[in-house]
Backbone as CSV, one residue per row, in Angstrom:
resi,resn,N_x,N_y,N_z,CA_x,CA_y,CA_z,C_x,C_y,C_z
1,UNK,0.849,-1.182,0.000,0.000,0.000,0.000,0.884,1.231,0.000
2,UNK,0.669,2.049,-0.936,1.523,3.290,-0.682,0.249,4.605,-0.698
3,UNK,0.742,5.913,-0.389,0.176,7.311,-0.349,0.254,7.730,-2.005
4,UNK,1.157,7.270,-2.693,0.855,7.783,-4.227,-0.207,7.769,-4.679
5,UNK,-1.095,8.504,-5.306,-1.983,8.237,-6.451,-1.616,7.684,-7.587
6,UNK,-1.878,6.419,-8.159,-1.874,5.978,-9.146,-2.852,5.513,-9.983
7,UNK,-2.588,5.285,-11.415,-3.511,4.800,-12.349,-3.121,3.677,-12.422
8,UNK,-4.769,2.947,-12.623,-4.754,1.255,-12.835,-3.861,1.365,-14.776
9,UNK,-3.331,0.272,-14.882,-2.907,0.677,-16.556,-3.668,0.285,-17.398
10,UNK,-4.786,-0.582,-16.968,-5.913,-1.338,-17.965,-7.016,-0.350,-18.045
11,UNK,-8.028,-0.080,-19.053,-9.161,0.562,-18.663,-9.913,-0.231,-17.661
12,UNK,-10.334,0.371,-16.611,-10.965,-0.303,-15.510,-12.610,-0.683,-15.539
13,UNK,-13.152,-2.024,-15.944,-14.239,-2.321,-15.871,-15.578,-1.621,-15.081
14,UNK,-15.058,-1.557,-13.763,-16.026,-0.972,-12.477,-15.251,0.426,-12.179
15,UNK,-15.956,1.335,-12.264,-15.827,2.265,-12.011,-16.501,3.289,-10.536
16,UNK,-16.865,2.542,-9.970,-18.000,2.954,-8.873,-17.957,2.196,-7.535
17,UNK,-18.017,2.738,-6.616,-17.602,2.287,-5.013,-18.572,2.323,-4.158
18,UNK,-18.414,2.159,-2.969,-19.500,2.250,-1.802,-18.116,1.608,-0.603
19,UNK,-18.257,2.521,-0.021,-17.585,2.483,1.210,-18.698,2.619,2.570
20,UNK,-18.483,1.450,3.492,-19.659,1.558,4.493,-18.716,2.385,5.658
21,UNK,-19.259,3.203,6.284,-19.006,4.123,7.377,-20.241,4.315,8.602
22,UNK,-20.909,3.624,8.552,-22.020,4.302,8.968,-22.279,4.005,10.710
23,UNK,-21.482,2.932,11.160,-20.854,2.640,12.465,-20.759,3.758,13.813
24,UNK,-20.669,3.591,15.025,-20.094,3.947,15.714,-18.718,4.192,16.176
25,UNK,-17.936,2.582,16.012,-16.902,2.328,16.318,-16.951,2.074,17.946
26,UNK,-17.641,1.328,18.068,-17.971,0.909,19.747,-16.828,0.261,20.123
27,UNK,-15.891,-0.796,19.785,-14.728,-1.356,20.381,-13.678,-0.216,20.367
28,UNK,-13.559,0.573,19.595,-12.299,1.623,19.765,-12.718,2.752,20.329
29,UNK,-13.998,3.427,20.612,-14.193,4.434,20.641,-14.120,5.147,22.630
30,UNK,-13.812,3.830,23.018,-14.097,4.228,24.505,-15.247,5.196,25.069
31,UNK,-14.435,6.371,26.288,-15.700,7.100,26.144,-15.633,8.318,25.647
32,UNK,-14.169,8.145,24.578,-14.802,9.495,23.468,-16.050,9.505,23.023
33,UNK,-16.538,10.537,23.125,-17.880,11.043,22.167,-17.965,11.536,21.249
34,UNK,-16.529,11.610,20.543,-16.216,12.793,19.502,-15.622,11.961,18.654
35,UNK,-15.255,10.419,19.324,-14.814,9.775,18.129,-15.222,9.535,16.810
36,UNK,-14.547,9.455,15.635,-14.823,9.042,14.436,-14.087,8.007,14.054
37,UNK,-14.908,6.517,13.908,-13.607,5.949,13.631,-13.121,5.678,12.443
38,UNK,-13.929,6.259,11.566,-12.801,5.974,9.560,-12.443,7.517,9.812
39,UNK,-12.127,8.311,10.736,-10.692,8.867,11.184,-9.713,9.040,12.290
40,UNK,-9.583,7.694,12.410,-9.350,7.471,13.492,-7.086,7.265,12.892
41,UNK,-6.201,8.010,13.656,-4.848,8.001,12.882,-4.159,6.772,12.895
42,UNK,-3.686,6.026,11.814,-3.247,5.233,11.526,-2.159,5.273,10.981
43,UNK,-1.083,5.040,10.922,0.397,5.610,11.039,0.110,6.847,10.590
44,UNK,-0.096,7.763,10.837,-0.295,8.976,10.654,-1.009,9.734,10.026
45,UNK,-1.895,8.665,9.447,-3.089,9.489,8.322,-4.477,8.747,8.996
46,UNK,-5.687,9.478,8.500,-6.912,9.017,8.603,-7.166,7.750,8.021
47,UNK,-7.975,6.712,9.214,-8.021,5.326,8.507,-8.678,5.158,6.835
48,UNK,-9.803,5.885,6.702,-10.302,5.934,5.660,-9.721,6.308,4.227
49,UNK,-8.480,7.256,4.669,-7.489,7.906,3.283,-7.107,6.961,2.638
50,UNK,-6.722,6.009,3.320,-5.831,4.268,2.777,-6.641,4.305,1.818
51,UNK,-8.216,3.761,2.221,-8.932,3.078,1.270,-9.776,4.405,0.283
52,UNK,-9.395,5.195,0.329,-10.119,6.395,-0.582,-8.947,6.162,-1.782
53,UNK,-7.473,6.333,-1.051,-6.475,6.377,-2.464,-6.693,5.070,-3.223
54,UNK,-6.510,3.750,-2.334,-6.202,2.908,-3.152,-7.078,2.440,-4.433
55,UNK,-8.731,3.034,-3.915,-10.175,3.454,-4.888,-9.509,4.120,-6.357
56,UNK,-9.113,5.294,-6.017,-8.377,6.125,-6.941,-7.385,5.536,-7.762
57,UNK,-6.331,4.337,-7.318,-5.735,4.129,-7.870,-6.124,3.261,-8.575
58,UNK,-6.687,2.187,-8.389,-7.466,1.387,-9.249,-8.294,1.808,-9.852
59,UNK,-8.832,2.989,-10.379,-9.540,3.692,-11.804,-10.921,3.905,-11.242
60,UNK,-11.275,4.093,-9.802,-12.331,3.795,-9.509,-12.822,5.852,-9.507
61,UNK,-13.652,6.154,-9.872,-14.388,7.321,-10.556,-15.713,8.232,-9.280
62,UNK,-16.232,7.285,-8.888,-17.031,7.486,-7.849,-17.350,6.907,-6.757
63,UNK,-17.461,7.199,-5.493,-17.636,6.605,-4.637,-18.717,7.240,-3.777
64,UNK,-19.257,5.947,-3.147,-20.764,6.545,-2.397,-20.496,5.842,-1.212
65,UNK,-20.356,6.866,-0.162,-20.224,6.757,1.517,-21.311,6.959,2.009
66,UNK,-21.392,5.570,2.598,-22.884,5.512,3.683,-22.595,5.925,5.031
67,UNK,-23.282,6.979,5.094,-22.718,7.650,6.645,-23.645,7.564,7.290
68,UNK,-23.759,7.707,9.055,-24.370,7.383,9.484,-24.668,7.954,11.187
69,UNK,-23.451,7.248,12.049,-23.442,7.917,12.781,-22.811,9.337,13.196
70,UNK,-23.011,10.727,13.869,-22.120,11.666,13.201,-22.292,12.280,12.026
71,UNK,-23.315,11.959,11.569,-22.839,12.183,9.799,-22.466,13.255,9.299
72,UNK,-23.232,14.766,10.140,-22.678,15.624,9.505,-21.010,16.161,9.724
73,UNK,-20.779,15.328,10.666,-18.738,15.922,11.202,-18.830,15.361,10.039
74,UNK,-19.255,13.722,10.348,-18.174,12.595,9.159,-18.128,13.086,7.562
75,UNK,-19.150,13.738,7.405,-19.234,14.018,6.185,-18.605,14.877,5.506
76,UNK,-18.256,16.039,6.647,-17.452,17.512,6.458,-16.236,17.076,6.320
77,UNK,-15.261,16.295,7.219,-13.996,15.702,7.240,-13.700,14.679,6.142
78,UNK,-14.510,14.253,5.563,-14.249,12.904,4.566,-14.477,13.817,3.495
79,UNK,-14.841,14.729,2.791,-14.764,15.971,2.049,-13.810,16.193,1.788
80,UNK,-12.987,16.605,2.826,-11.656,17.373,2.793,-10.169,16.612,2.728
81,UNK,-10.810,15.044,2.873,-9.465,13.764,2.662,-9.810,13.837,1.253
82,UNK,-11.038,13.652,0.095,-11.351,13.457,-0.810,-10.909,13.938,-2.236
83,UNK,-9.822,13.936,-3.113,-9.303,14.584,-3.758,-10.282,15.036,-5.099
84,UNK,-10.023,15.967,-5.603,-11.197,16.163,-6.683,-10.929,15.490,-8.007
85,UNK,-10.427,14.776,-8.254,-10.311,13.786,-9.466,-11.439,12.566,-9.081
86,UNK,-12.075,12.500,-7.785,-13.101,11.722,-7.912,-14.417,12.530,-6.964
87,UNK,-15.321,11.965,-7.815,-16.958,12.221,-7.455,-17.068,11.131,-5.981
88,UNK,-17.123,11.983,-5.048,-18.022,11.171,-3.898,-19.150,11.637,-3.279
89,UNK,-20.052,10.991,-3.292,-21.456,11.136,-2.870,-21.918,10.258,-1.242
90,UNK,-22.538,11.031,-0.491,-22.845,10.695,1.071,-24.319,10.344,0.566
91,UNK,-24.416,9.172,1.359,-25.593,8.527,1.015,-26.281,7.962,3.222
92,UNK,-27.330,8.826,3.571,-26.744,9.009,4.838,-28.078,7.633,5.226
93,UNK,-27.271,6.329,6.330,-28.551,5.752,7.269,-28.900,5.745,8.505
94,UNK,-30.119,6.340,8.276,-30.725,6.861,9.417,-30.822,5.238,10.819
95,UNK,-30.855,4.396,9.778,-30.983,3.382,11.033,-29.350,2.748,11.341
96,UNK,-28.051,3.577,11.362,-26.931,2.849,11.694,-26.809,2.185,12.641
97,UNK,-27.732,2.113,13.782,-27.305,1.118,14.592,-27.732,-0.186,14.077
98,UNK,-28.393,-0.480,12.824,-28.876,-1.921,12.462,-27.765,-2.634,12.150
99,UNK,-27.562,-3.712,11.208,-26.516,-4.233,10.877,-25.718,-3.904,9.689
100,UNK,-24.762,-4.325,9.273,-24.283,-3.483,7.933,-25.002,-3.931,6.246
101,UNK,-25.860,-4.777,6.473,-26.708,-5.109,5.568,-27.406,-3.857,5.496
102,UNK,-28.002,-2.968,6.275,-28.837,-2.442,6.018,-27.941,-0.826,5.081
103,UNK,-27.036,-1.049,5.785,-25.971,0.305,5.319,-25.854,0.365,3.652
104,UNK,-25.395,-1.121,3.372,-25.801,-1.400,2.209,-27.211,-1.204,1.108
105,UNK,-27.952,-1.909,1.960,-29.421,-1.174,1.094,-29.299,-0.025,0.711
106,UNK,-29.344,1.119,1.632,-29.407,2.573,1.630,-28.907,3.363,-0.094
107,UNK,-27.734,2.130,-0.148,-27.487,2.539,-1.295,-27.670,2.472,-2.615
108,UNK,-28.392,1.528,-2.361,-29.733,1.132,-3.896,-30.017,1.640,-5.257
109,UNK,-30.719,3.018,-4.317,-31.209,3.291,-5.707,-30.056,4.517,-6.721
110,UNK,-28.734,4.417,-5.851,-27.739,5.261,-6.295,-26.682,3.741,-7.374
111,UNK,-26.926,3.120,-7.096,-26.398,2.159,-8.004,-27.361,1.532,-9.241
112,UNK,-26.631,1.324,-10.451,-27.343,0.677,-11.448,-26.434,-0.597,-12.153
113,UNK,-25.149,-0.681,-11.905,-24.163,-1.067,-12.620,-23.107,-1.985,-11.532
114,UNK,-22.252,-2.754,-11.675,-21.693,-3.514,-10.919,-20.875,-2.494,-9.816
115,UNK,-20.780,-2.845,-8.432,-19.702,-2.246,-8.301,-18.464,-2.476,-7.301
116,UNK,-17.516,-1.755,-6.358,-16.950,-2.480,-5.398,-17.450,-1.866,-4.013
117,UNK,-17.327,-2.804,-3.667,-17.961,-2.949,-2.291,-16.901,-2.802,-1.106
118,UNK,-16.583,-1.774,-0.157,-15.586,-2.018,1.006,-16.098,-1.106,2.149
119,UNK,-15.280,-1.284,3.370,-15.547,-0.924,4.822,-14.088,0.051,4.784
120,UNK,-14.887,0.938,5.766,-13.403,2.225,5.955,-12.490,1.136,6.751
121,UNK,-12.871,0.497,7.835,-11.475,0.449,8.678,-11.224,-1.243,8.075
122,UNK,-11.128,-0.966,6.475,-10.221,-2.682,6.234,-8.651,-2.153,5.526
123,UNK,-7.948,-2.271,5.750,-6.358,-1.959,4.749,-5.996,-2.971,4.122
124,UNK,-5.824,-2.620,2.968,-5.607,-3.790,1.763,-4.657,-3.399,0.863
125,UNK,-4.089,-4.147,0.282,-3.094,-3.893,-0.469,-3.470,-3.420,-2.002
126,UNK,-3.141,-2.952,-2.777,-3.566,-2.046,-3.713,-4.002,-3.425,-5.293
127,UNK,-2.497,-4.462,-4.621,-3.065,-5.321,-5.752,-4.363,-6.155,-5.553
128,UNK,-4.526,-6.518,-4.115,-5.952,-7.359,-4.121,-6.767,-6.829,-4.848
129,UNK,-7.035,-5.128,-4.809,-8.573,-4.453,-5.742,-8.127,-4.975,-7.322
130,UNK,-6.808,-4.438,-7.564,-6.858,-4.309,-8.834,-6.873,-6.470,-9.600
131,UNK,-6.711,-7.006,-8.793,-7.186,-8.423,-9.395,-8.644,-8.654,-8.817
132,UNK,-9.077,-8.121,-8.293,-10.441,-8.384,-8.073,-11.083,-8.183,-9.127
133,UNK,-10.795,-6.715,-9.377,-11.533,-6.364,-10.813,-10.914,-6.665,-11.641
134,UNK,-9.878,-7.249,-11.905,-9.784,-7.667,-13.273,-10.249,-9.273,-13.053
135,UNK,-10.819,-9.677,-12.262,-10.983,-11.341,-12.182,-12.443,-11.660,-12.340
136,UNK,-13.081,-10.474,-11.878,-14.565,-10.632,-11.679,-15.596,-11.000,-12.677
137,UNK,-16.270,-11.725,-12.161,-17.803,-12.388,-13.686,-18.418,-11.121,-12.757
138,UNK,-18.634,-10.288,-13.687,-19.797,-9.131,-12.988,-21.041,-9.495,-12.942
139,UNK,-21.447,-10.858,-13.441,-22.940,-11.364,-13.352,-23.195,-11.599,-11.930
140,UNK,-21.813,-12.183,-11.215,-22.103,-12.544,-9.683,-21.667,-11.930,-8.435
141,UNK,-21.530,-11.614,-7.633,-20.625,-11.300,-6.403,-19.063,-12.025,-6.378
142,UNK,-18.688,-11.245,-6.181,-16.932,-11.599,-6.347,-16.168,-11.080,-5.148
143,UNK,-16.321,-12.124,-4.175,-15.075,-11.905,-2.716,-13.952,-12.348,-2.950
144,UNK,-13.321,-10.990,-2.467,-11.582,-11.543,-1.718,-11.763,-12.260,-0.817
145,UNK,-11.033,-13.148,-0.740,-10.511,-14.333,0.541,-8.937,-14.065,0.689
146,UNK,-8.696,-14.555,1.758,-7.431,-15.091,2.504,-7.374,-16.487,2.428
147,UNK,-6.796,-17.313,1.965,-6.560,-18.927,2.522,-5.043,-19.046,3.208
148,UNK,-4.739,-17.807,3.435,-3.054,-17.935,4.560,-3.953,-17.974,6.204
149,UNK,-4.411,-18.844,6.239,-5.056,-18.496,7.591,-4.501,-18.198,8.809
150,UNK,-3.198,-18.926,9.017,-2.593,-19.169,10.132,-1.861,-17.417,10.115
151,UNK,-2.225,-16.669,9.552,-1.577,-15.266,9.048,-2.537,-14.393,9.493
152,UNK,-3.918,-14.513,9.524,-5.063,-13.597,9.991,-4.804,-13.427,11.491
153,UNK,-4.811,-11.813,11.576,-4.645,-11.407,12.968,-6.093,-11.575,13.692
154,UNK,-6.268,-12.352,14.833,-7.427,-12.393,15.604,-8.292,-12.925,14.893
155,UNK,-8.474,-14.425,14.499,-9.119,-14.980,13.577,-10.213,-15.052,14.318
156,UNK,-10.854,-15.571,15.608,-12.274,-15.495,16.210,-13.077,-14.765,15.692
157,UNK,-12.549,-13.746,15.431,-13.054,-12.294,15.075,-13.501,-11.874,13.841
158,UNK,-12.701,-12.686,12.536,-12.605,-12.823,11.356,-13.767,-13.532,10.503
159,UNK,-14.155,-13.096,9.606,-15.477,-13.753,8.706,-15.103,-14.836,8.199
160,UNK,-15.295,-15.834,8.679,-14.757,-17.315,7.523,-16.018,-17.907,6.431
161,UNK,-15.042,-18.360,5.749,-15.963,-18.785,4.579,-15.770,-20.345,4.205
162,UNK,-16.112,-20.964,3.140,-16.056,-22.601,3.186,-16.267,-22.682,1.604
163,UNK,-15.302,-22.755,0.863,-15.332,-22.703,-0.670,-15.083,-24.164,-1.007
164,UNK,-15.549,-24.103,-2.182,-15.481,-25.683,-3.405,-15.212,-25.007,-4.769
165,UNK,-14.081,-25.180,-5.377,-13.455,-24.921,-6.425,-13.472,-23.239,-6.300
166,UNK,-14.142,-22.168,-6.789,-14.189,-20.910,-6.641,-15.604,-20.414,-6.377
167,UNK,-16.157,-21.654,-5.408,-17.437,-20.803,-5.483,-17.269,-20.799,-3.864
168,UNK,-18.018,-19.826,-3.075,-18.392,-19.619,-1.838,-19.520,-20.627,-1.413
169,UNK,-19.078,-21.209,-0.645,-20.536,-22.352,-0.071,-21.187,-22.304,1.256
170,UNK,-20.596,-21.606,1.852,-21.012,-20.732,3.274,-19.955,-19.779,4.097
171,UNK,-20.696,-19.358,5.370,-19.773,-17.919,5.317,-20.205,-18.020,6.433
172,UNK,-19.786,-17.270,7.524,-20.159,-16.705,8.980,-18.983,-17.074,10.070
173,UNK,-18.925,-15.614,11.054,-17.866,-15.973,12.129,-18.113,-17.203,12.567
174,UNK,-18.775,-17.802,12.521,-18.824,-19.178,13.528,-18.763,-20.367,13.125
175,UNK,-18.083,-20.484,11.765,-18.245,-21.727,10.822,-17.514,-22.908,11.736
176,UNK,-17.419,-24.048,11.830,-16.778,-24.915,11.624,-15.648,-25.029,11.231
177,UNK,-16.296,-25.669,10.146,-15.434,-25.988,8.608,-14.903,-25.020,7.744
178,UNK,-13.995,-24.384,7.748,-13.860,-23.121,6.914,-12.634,-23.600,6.252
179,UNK,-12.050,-23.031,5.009,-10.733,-22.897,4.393,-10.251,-21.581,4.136
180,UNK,-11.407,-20.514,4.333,-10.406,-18.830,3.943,-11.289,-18.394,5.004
181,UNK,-10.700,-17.035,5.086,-11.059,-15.912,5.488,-11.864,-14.938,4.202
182,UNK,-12.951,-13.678,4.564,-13.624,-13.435,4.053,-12.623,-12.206,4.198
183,UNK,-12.026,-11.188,3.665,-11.471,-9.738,3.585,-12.483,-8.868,3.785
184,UNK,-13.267,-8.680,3.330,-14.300,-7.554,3.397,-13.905,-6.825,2.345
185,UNK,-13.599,-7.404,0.995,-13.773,-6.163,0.059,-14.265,-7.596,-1.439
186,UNK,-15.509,-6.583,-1.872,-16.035,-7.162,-3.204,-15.900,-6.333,-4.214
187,UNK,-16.714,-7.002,-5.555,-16.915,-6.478,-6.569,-18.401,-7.269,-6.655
188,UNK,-19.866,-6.414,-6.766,-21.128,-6.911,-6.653,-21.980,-6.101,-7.583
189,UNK,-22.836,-7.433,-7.823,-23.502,-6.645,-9.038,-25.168,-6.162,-8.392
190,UNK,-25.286,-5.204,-9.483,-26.759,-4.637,-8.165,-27.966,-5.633,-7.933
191,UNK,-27.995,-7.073,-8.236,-28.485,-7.923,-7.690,-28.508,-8.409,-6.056
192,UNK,-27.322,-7.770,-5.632,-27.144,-8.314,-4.165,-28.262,-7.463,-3.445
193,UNK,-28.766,-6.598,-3.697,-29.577,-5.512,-3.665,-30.939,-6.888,-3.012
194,UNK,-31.132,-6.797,-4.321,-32.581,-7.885,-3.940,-32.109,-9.125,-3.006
195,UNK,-31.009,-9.511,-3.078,-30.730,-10.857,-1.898,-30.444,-10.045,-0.320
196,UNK,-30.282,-8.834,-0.267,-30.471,-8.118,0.812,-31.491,-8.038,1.528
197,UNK,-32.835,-7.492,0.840,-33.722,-7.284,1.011,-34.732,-8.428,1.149
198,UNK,-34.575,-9.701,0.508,-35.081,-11.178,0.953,-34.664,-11.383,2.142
199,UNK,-33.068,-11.345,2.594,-32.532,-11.729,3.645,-33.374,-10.847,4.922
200,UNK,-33.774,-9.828,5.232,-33.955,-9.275,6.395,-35.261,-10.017,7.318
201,UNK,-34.809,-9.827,8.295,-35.411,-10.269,9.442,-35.840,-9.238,10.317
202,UNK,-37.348,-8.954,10.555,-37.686,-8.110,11.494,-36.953,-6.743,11.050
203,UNK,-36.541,-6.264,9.880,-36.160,-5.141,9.345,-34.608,-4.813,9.321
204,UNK,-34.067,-5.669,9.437,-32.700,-6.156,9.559,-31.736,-6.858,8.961
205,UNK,-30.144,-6.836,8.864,-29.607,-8.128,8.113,-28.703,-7.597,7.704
206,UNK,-27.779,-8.332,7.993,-26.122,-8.208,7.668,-25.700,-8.819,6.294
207,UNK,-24.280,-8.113,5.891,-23.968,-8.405,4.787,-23.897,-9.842,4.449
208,UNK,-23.473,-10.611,5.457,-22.996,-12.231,5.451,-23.919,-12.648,4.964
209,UNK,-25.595,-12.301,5.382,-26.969,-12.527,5.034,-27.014,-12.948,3.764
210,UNK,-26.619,-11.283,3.161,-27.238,-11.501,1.435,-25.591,-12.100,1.189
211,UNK,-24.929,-12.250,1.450,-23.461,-12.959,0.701,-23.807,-14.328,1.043
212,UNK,-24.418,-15.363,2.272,-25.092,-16.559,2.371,-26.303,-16.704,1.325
213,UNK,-26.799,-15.994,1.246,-28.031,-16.795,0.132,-27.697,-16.553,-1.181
214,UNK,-26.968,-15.367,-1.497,-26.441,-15.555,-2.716,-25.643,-16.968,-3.168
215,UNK,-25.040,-17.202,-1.916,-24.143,-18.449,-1.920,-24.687,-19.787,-2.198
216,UNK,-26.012,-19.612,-1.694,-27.089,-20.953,-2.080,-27.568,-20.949,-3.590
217,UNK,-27.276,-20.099,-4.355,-27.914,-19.896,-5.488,-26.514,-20.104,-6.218
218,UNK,-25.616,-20.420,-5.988,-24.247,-20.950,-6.383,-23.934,-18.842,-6.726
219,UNK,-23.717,-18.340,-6.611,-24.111,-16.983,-7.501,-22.442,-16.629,-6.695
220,UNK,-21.964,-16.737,-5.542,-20.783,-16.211,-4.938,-19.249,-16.577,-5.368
221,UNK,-18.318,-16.313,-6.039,-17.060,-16.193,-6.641,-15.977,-15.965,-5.410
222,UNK,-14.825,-16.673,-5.137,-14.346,-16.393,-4.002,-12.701,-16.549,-4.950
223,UNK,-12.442,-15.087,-4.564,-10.725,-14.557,-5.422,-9.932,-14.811,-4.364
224,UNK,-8.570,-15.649,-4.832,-7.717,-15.362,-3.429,-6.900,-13.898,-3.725
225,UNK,-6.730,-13.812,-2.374,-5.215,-12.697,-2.134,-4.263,-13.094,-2.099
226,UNK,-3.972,-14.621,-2.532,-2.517,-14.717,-2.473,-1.674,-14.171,-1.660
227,UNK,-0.543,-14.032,-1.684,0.101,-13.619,-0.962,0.142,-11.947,-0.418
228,UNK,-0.827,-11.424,-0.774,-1.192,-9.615,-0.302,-1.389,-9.793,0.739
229,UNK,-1.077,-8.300,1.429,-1.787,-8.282,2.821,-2.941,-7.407,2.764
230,UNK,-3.815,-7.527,4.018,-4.982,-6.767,4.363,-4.941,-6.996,6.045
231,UNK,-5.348,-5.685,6.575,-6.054,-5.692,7.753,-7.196,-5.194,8.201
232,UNK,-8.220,-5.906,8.816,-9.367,-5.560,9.819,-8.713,-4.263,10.734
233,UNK,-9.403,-3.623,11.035,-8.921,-2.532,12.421,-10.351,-2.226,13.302
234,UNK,-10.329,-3.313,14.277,-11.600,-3.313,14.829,-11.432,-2.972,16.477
235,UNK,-10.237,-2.911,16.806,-9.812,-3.010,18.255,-8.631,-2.392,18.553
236,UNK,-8.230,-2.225,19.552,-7.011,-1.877,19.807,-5.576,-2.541,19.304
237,UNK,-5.893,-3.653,19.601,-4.954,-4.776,18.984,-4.790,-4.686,17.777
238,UNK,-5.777,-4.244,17.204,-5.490,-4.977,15.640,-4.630,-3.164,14.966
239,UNK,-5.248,-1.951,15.342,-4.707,-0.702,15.399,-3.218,-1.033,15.371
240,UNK,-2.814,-1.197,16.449,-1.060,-1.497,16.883,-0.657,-2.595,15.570
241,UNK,-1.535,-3.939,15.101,-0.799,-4.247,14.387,-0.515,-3.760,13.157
242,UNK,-1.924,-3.097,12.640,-1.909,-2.608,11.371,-0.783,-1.279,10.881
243,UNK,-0.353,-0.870,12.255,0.741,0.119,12.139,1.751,-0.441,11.865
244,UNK,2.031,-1.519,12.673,3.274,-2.415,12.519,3.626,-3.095,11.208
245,UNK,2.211,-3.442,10.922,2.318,-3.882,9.503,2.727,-2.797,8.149
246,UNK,2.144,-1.794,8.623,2.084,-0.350,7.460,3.707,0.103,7.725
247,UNK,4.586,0.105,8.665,6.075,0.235,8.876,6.976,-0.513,7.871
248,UNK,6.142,-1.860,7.839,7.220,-2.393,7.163,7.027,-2.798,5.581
249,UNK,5.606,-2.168,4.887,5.497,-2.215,3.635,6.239,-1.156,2.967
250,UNK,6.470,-1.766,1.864,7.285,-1.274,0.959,6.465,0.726,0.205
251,UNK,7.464,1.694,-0.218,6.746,2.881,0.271,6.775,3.166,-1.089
252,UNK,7.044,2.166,-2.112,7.088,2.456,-3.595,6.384,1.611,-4.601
């Protein structure tokens, strides 16, 4: 991961983002009240900048931030990280304390076309996006995985998944049987939309939701990361490592 702006060198298929923000940040936030946590400093920059450039660098054109809690700080400050070579649009949910399924909905009727899907506090390496999208059947949902498992920091914690050849066959922190880790970054086509909206319960429903039933419909694509890194930043722990980790990547 570097701070450069760069261009993908291929014309880039997906052009369009959604970054979920719409959180509290209840494990990091203690009893700040003022916390924000996709700006929360991470070797020295706002967590969210990581994943705004690396958008940019992979050819990505627009991005739509679901904001939520806070929204109007979050919205003023994520403005001003935002460089003007890309269109970003605040797409605000009023119900953020639901699950992140719902963060997702919100953004519906601003999508028509495939697109990528990520969370402010995940850090990823610049090549996972750019083989995502170049790997993706845009007919289906297309997850990054990890299969370095023994490499995932705080795996309890971690989304596992349970693949057969490249398809996703179930998913959830609590699997069993798993062979990868789930990253938290896609490429989805606006079908997940409607497997969202099947999935809810009592007005509710997490992403795993519509990424599980999509999965029953064989419809889920699971890309490895090979050897890239990515980090979760959900805790204190994982903060300290992701610094540790960002020290020793390469700055070119």
């Amino acid at each position: 991961m570097t701070s450069a702006r760069r261009s993908t060198s291929s014309q880039n298929r997906v052009t369009e983002a959604v970054i979920l923000m719409a959180g509290c940040g209840s494990r990091l936030r203690g009893s700040d009240e003022k916390f924000l946590k996709p700006l929360l400093p991470v070797g020295g920059r706002p967590l969210v900048s990581y994943t705004i450039d690396t958008l940019i660098e992979t050819g990505i054109k627009t991005i739509n931030a679901v904001i939520g809690f806070e929204a109007e700080r979050l919205r003023a400050a994520v403005k001003e990280l935002a460089p003007a070579e890309v269109e970003i649009r605040f797409i605000e949910n009023r119900e953020w304390e639901k699950q992140n399924g719902i963060s997702l909905l919100v953004a519906a009727k601003q999508i028509d076309a495939p697109f990528v899907l990520t969370m402010s506090d995940h850090l990823f390496d610049r090549e996972i996006l750019e083989r995502l999208i170049q790997s993706a059947d845009l007919s289906m949902l297309n997850v990054a995985i990890d299969r370095k498992i023994g490499s995932v920091f705080d795996l309890n914690d971690a989304m596992k998944v349970q693949t057969r050849s490249d398809r996703i066959i179930a998913i959830g922190k609590t699997l069993e049987e798993y062979d990868a880790i789930d990253i938290g970054l896609f490429v989805c086509p606006p079908e997940i939309f409607d497997y969202l909206e099947r999935a809810k319960v009592d007005g509710d429903c997490s992403l795993a939701d519509g990424v599980r039933a999509m999965a029953l419909d064989g419809k889920v694509r699971a890309i490895d990361i090979r050897e890239a890194w990515w980090q979760d930043v959900d805790t204190p722990e994982m903060v300290s490592e992701a610094e540790r980790k960002l020290r020793d990547r390469p700055t070119n």
